[in-house]
N, C-alpha and C positions, 0 to 999 in steps of 0.2 A: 071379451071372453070368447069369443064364437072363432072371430079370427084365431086365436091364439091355436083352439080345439081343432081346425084345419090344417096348422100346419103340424109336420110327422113330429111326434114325444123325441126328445133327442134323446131321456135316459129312461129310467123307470120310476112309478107311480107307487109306494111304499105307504101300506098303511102303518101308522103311529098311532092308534088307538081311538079309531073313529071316523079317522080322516088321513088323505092321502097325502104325502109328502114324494116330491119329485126331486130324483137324485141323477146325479152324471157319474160314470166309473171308467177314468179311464186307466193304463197303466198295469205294469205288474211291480210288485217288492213293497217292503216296508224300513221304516215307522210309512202310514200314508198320510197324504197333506189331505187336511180339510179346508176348504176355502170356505168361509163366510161373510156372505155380502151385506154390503151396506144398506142404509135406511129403506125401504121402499123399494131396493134394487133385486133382479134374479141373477139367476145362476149363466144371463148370454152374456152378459160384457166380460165375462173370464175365462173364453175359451181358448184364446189365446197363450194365458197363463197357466191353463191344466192341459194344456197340449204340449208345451214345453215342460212342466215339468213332468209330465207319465213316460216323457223318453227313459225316466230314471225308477222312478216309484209308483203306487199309487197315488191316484188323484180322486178328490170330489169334491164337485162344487151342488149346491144343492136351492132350493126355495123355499122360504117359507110358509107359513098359509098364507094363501091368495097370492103369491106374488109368481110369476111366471106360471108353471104347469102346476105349482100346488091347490089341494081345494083349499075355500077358506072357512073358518071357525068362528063363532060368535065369541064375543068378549074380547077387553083390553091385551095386546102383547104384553108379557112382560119377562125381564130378561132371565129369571129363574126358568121360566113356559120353555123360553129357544131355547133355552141349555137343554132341558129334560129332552127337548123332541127332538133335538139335533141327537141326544145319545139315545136316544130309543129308534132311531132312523139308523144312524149307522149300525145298531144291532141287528135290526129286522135286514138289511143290506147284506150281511154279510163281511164288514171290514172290521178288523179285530184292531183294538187297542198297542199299543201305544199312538196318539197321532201328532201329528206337526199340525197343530192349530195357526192358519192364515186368517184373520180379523179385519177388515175392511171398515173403517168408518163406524159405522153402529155396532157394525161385526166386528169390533175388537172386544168391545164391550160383552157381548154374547161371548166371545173367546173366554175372556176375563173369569164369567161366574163361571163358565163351564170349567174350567182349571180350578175354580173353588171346590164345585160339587164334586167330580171325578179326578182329582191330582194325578192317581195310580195310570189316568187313562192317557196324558197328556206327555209328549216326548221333551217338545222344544211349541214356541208360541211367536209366532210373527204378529206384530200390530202394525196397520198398514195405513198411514193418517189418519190415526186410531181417533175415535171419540173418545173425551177427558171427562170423568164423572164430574167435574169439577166445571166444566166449560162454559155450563148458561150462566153461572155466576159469574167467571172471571175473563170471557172474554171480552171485549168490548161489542155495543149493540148495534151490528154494522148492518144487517142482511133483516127482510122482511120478517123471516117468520120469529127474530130476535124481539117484536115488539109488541106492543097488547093487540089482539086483534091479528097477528101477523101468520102466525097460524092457517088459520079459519083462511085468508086471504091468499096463501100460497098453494091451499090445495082446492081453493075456488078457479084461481089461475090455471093450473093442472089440469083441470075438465076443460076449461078453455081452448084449451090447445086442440088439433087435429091428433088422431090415433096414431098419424106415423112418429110422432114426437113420444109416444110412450111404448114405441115397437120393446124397449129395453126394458122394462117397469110395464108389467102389465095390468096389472093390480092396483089401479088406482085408490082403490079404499082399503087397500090393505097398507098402501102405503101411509095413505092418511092418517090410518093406524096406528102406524108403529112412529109416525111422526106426534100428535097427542101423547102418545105414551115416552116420549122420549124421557120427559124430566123426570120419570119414576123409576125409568131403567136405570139411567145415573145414580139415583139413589141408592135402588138394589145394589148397584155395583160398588158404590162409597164405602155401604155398609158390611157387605160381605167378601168381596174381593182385595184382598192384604198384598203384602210382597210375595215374590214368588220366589225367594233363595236362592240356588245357584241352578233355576232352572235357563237352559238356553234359550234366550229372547233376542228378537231383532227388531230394532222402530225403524219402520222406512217413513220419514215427515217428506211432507210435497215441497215444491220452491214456493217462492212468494209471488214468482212470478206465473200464475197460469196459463200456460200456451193457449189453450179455449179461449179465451179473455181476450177482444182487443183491449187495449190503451184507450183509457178511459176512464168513466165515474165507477164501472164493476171492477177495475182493475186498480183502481184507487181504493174502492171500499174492502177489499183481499188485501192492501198494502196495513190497512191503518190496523185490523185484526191481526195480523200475520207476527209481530213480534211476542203476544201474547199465548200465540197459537203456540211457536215453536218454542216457549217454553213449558207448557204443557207434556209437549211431545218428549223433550227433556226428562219430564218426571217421568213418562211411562216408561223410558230408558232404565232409571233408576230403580224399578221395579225389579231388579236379578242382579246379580252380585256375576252375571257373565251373559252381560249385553252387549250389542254394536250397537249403535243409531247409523242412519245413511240418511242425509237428506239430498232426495231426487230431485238433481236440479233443473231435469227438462220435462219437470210433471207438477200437476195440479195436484188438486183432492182424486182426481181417480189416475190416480199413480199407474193403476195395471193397463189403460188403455193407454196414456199418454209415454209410460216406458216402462210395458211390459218386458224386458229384458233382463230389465234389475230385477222385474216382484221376482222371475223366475231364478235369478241370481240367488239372492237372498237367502230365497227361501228353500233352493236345492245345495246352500251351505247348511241352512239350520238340517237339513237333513239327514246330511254324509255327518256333521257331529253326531245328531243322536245315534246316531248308528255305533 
């Protein structure tokens, strides 16, 4: 925390009714893109990808509680909480509605109910190795925190590590957080989040192949998951009656740092359509 509060605020500190939520704004024109980060993750690993697209539109990438410059909040995330604060953030901001919702991992899912609650608000929706409400059931149980106890185990690991390994995630318990509350969010999402009609959607799925990954037991255990992954990704495809899917062959799970070029691709098509 302390380190974090040293270095300069990249955007500004937004209260959302109690508590502050930290936003980036770069960019002029509209629909503007929302970026929404994944599990545990803030708003640095995407500056890359709001710098490329604000040559065209507006941009924001933002934090949740506790996680990069935002404060944090007592009690469970859950994925109704992000939507409401995500739209009481861009109001108190200043960025008016329609938006191109970009969903990263967790954040697809936060994308998801938020197009539930607000439809009127929402242009076009990119899902970006989107989390599948459906996933802890159906995919195979490859990855630590897939197993009793695994959880608790991967975010004991976490504190383990030195501070420069979470320069990107600063929030360790907030992460932890929104990791515990994952299987509720999925639910939330199962249950209220439907097809979205002939709204513009893009799936960008990662390869199977991780560039981060050597060759190996982590690259073997991504191979034996990865056929079930990418038919997930499939169905979130299916979710608009005027989708693309792209699957990014020279990227992992985090598509935007391994080829940023496409997120910005992508998502400055779903754009110029809604426009």
């Amino acid at each position: 925390m302390l380190g974090r509060r040293r270095t300069q605020l990249p955007g500004r500190l937004i209260d959302v009714g109690g508590h502050r939520m930290h936003i980036i704004v770069a960019g002029n024109g509209a629909p503007a893109v929302v970026i929404i980060p994944g599990l545990g993750e803030s708003s640095a690993g995407w500056q890359e990808v709001q710098q490329g697209l604000a040559r065209d539109t507006t941009v924001c990438t933002y934090d949740r509680p506790g996680l990069g410059w935002s404060d944090p909040v007592p009690g469970r995330p859950t994925a109704v909480r992000m939507a409401r604060e995500l739209r009481i953030l861009l109001n108190e901001a200043g960025i008016p509605p329609p938006f191109v919702l970009a969903g990263h991992s967790l954040g697809g899912l936060v994308a998801r109910l938020f197009t539930c609650l607000f439809p009127g608000d929402v242009a076009a929706l990119a899902l970006i190795d989107s989390s599948h409400p459906e996933q802890s059931r159906r995919l195979p149980k490859t990855f630590l925190e897939d197993h009793r106890g695994g959880k608790l185990a991967v975010v004991a690991l976490s504190y383990a590590r030195p501070p420069s390994f979470l320069a990107r995630t600063y929030g360790r318990w907030a992460g932890a957080k929104e990791l515990f509350a994952f299987a509720g969010i999925c639910q939330d999402t199962a249950k209220a989040a439907g097809h979205l009609g002939d709204l513009p959607l893009a799936v960008i799925t990662s390869s199977e192949r991780d560039p981060g990954l050597r060759a190996g037991r982590a690259q073997r255990a991504r191979s034996r998951f990865y056929l079930a992954w990418a038919q997930l990704q499939d169905e979130l495809a299916g979710l608009s009656a005027n989708s693309t899917h792209v699957v990014a062959v020279k990227a992992g799970h985090h598509v935007q740092c391994d080829d940023p070029q496409l997120v910005i691709q992508v998502v400055a098509d779903l754009v110029r359509s809604a426009r």
